[in-house]
NUDO-962316 format. One record per residue: x, y negated, z of N, C-alpha, C, O, CB in turn; residue number from 1; chain. Coordinates in pm, 1 decimal. Atoms other than C-alpha are relative to their C-alpha. Glycine has a CB too. Layout:
# residues N
<node <X; Y; Z>; <X; Y; Z>; <X; Y; Z>; <X; Y; Z>; <X; Y; Z>; NUM; A> ...
# end
This chain:
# residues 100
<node <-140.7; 36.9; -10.9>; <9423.2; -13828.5; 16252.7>; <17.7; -129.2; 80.2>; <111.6; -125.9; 159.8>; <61.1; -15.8; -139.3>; 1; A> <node <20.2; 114.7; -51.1>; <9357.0; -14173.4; 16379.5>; <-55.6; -37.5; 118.4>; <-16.1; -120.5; 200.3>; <-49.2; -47.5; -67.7>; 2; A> <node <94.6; 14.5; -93.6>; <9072.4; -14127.4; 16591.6>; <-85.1; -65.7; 30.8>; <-126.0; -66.4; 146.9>; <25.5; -2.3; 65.5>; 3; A> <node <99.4; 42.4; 27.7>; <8822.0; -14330.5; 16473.1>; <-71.2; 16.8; 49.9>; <-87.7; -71.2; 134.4>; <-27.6; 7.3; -70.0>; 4; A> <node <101.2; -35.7; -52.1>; <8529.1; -14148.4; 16579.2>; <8.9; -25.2; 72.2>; <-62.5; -121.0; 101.5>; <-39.5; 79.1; 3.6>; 5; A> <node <30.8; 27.9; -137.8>; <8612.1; -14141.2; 16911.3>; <2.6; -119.7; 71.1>; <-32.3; -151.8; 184.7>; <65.7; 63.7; 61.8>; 6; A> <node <-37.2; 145.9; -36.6>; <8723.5; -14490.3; 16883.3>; <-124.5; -92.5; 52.7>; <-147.0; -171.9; 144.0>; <63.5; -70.9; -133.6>; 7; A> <node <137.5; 70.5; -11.4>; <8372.7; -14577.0; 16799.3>; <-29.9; 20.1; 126.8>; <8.5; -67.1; 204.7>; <-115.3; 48.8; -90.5>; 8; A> <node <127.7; -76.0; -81.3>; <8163.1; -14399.8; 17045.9>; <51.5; -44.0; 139.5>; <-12.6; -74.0; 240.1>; <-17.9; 195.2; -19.3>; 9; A> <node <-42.5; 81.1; -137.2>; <8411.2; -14519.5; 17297.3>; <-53.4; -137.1; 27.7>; <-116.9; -174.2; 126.3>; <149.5; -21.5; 3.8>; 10; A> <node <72.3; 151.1; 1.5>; <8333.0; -14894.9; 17189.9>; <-71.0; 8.1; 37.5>; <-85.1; -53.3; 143.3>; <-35.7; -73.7; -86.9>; 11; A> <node <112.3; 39.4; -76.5>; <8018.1; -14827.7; 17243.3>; <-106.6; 2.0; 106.0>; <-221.6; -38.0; 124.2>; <-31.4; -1.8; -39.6>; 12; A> <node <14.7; -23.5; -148.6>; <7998.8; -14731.0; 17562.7>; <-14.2; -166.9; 55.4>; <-126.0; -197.4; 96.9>; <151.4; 96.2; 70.7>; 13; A> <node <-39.6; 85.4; -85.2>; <8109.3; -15068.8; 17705.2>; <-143.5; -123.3; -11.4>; <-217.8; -173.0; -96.1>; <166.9; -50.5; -45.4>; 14; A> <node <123.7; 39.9; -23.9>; <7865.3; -15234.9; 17847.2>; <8.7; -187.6; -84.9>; <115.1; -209.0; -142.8>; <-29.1; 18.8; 196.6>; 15; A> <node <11.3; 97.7; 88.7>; <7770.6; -15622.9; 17671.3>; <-79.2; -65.4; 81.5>; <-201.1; -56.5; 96.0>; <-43.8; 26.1; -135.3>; 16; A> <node <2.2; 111.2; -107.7>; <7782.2; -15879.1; 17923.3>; <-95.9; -92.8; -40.9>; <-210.8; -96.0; 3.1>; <135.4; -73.8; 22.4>; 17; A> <node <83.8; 100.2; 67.7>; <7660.9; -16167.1; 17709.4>; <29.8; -20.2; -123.0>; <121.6; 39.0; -179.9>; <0.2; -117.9; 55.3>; 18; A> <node <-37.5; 12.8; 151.4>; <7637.8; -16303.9; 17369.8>; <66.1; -22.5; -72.6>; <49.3; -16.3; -194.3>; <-28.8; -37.4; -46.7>; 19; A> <node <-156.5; 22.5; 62.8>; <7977.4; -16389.4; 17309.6>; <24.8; 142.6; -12.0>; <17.8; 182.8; -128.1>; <129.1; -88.0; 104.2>; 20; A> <node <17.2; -80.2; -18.6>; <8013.0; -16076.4; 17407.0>; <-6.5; 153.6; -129.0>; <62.3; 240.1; -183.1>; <-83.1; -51.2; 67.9>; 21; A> <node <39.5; -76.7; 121.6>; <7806.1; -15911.7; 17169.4>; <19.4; -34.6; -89.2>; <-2.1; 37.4; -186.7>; <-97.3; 28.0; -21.5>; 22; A> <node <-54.4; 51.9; 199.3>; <7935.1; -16137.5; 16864.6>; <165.4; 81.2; -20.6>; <193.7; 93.0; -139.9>; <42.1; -259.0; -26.4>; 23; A> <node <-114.3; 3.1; -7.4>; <8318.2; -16006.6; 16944.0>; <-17.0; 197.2; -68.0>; <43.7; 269.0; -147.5>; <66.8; -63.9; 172.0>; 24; A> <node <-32.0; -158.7; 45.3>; <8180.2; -15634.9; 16949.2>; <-40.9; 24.4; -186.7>; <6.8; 102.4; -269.2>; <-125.9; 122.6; 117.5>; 25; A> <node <67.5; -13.7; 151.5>; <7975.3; -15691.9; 16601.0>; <111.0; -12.6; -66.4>; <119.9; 58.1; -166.8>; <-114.9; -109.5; -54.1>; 26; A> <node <-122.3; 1.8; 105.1>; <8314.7; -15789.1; 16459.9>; <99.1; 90.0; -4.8>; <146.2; 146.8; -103.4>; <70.9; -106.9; 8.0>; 27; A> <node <-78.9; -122.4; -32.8>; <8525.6; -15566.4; 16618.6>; <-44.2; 116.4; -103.9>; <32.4; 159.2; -190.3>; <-27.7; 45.8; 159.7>; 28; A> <node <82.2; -117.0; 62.8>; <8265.1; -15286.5; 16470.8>; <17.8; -8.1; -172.8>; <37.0; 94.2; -238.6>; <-177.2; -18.4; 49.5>; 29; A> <node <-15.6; 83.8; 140.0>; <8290.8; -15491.8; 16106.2>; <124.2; 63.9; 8.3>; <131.7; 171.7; -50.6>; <-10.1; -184.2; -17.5>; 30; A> <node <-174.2; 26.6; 18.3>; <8665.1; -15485.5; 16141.2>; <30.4; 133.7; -15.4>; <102.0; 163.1; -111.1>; <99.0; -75.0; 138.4>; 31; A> <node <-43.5; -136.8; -35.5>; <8702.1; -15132.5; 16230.7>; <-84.1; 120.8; -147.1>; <-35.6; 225.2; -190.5>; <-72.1; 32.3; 197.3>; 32; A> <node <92.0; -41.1; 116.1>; <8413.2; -15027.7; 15931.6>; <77.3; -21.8; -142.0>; <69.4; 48.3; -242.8>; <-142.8; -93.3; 3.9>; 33; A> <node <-62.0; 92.2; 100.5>; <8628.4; -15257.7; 15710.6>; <144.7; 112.9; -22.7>; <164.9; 156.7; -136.0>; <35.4; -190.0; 73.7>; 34; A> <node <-123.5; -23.3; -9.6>; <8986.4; -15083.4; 15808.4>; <-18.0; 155.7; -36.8>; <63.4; 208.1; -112.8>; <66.2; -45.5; 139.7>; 35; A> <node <87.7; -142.8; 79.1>; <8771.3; -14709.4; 15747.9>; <13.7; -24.7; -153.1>; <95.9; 23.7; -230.9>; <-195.9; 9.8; 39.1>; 36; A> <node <26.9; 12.3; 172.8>; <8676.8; -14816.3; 15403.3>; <127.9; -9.0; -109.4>; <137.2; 53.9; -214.8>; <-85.7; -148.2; -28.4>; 37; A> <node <-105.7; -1.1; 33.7>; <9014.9; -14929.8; 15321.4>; <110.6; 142.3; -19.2>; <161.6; 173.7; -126.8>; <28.0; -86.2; 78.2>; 38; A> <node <-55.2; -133.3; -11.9>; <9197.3; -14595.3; 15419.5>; <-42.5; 108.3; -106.4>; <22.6; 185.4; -176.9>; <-35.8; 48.5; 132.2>; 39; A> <node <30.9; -100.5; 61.8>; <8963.1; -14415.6; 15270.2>; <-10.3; -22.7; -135.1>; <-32.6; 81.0; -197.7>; <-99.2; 48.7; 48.0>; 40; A> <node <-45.7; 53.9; 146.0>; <9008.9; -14612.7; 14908.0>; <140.0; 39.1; -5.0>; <149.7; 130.3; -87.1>; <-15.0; -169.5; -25.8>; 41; A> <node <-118.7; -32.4; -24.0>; <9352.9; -14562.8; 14965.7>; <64.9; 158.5; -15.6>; <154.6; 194.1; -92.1>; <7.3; -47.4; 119.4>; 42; A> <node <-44.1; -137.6; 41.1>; <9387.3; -14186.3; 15005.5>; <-51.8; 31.3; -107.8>; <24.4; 87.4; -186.6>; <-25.9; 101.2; 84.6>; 43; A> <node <65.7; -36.3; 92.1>; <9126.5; -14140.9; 14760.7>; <105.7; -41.0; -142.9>; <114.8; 39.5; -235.6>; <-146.7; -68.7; 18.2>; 44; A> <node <-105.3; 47.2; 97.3>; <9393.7; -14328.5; 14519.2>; <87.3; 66.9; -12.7>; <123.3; 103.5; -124.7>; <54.0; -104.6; 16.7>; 45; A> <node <-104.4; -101.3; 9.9>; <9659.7; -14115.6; 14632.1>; <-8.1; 116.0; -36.3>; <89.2; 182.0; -72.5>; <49.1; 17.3; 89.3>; 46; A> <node <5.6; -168.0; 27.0>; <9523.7; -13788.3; 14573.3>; <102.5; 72.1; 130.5>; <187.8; 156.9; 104.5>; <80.5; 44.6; -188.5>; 47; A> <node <-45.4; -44.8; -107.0>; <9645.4; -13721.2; 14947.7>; <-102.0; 110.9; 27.0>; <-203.7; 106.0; -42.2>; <18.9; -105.2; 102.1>; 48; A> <node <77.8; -59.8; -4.5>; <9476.1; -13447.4; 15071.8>; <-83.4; 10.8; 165.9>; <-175.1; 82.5; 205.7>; <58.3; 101.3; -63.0>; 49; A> <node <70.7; 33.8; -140.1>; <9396.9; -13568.0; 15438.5>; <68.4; -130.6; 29.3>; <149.7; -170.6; -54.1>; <23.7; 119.4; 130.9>; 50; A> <node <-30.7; 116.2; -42.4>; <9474.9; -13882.1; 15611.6>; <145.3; 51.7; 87.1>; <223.6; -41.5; 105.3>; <-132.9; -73.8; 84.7>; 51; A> <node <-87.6; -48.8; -78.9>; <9738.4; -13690.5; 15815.0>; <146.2; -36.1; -156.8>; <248.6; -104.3; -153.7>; <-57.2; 194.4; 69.5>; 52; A> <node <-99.3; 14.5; 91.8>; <9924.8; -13661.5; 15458.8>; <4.8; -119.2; -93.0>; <90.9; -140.3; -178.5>; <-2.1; 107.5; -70.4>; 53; A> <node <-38.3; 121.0; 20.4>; <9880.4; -13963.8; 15369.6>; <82.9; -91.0; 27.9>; <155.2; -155.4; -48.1>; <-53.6; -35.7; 11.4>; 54; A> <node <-83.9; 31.9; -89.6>; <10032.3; -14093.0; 15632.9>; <202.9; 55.9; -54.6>; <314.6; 19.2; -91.1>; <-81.2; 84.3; 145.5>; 55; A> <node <-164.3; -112.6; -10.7>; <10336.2; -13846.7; 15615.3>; <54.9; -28.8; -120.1>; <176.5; -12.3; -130.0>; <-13.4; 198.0; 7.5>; 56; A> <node <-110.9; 22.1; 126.6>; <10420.3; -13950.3; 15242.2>; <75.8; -168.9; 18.5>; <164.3; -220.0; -50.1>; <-104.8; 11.0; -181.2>; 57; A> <node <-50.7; 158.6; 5.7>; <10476.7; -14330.5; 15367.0>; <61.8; 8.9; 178.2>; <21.5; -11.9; 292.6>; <-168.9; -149.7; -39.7>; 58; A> <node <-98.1; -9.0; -110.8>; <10743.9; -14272.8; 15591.4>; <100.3; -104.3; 51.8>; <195.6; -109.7; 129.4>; <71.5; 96.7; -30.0>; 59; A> <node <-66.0; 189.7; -40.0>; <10841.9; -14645.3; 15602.6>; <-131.6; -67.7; 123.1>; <-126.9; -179.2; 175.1>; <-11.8; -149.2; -215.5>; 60; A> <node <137.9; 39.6; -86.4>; <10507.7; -14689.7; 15825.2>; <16.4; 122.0; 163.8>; <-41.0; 121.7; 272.7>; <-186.5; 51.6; -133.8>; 61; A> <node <55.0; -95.2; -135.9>; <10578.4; -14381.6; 16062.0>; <39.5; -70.6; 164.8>; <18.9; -19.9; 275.0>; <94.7; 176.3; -11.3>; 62; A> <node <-26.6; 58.5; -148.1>; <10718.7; -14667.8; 16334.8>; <-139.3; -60.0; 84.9>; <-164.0; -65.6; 205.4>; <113.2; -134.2; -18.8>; 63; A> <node <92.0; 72.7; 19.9>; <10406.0; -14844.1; 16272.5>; <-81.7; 123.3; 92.0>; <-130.1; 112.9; 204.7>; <-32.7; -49.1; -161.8>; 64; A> <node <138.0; -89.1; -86.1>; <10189.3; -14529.4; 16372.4>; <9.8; 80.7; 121.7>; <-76.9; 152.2; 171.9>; <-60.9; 109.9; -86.9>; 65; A> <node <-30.9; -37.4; -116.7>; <10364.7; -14437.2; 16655.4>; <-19.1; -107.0; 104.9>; <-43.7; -91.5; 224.5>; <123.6; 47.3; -5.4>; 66; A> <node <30.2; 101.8; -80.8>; <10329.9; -14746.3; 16779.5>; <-178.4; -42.8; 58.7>; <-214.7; -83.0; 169.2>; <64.6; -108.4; -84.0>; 67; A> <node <85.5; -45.2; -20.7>; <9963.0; -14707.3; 16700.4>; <-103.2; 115.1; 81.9>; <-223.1; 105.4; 107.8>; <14.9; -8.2; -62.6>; 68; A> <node <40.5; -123.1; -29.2>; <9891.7; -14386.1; 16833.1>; <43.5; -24.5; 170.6>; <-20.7; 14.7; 268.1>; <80.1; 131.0; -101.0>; 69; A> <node <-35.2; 27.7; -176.5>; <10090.0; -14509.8; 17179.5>; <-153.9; -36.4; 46.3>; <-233.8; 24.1; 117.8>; <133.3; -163.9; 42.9>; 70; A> <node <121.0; 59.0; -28.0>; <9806.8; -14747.9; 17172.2>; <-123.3; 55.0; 83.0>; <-174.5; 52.9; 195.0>; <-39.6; -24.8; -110.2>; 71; A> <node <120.3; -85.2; 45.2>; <9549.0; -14557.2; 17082.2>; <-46.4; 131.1; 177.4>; <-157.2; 145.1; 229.1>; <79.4; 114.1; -190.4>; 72; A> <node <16.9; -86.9; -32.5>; <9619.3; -14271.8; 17334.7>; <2.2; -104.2; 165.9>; <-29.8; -60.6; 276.5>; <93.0; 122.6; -62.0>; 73; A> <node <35.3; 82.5; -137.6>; <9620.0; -14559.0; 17615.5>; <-127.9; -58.0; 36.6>; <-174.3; -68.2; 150.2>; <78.0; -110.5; 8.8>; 74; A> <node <139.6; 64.8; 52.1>; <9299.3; -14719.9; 17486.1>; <-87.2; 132.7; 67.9>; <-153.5; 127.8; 171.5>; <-17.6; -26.7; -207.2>; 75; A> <node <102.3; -126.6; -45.2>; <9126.2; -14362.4; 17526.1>; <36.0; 39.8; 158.3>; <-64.1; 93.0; 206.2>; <28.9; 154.3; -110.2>; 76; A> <node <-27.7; -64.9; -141.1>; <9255.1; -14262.3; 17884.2>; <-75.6; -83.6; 83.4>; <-133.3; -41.7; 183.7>; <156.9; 6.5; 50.2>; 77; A> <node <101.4; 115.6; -107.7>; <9075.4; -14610.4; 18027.2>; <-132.5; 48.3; 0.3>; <-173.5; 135.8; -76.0>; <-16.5; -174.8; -56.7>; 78; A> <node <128.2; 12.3; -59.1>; <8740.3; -14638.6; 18183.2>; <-22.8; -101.1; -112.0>; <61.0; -189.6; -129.7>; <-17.8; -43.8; 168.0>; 79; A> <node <22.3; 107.6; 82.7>; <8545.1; -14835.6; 17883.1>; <-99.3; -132.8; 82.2>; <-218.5; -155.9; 102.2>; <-74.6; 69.4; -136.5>; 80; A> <node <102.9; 149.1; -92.6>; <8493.6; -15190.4; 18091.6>; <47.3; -98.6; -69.8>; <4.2; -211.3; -45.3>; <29.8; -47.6; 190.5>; 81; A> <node <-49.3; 180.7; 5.3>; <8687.1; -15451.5; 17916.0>; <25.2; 28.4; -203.8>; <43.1; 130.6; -270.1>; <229.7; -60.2; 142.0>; 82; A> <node <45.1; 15.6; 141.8>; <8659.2; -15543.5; 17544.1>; <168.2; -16.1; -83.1>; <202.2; 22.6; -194.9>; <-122.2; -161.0; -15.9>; 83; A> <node <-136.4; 22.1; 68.7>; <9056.0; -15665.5; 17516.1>; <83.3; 135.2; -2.6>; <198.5; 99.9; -28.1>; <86.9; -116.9; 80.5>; 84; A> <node <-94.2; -96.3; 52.3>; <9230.3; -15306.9; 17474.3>; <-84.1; 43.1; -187.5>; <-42.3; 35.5; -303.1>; <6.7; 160.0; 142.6>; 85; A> <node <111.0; -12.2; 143.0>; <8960.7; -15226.8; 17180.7>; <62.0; -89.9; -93.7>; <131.8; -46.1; -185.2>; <-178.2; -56.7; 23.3>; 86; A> <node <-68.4; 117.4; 65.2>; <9070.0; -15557.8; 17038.8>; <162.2; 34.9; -114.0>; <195.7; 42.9; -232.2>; <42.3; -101.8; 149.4>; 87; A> <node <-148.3; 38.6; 47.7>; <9444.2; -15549.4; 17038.3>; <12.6; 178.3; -71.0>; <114.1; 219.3; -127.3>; <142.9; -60.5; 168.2>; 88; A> <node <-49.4; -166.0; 90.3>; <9406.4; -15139.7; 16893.3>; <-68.1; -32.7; -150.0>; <-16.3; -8.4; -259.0>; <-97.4; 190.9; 86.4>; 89; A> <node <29.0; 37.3; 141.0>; <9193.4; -15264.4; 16624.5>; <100.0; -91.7; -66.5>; <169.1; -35.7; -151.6>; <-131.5; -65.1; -7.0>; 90; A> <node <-117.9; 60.1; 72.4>; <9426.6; -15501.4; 16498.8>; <160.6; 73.4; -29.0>; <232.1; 74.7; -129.2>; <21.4; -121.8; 81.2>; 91; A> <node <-105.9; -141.8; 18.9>; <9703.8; -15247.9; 16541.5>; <-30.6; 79.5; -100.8>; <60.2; 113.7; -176.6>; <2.1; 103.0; 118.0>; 92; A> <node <47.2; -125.3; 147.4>; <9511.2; -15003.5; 16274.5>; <31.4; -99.8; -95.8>; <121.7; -68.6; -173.4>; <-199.4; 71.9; -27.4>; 93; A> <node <5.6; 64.9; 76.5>; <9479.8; -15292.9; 16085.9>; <183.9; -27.7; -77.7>; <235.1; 0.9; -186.0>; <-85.6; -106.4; 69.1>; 94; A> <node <-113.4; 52.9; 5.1>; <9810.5; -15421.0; 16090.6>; <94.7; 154.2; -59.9>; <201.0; 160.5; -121.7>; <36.3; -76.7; 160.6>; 95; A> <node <-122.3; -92.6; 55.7>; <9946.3; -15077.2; 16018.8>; <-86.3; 55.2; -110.5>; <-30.9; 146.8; -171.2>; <74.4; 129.4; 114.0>; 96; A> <node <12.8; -33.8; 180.2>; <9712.1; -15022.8; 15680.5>; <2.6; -95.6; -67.7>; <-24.9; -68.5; -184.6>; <-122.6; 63.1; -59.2>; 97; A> <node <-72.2; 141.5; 62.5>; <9810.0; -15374.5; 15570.7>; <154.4; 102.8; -54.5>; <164.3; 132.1; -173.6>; <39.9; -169.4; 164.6>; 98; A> <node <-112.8; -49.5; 18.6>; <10161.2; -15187.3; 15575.5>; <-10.7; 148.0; -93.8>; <99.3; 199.7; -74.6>; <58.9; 10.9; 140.5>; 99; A> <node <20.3; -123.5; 103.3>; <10078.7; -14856.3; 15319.1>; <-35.4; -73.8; -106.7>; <-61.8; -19.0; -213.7>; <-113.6; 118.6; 33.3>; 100; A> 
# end
């Protein structure tokens, strides 16, 4: 529903310049592991029966995941070279399961 997976595998394509670098992706990766775990405590609470309907019962958030999903579907269409779209989409997931 989100697109996680592909989120990953995209991350880790991008190549890792230097060691700043590689400290930004380790967190990123943290952050994104972190915002997984959360969700998935979350539905598991609800007795939702996918993340799709999870979603769909908190219909005070659906601006939130459209706004996400814009993101998201811009994030995936790039060439993976630069570390700041990754960034500002992770904080976007974040920012919209802060809000459920």
């Amino acid at each position: 529903f989100l697109g996680l997976t592909a989120m990953t595998a995209q991350l880790a394509k991008l190549p890792k310049h230097d060691n700043w670098q590689r400290k930004i992706m380790v967190q990123l990766e943290i952050d994104m592991q972190q915002a997984i775990v959360l969700l998935i405590s979350n539905i598991v609470r609800s007795n939702s029966l996918s993340c799709a309907d999870y979603f769909d019962t908190h219909t005070e958030t659906q601006n939130r995941i459209e706004r996400y999903r814009q993101l998201y579907q811009e994030v995936m269409a790039i060439l993976p070279v630069n570390i700041l779209p990754y960034i500002a989409l992770i904080k976007t997931l974040q920012r919209l399961l802060e809000s459920v």
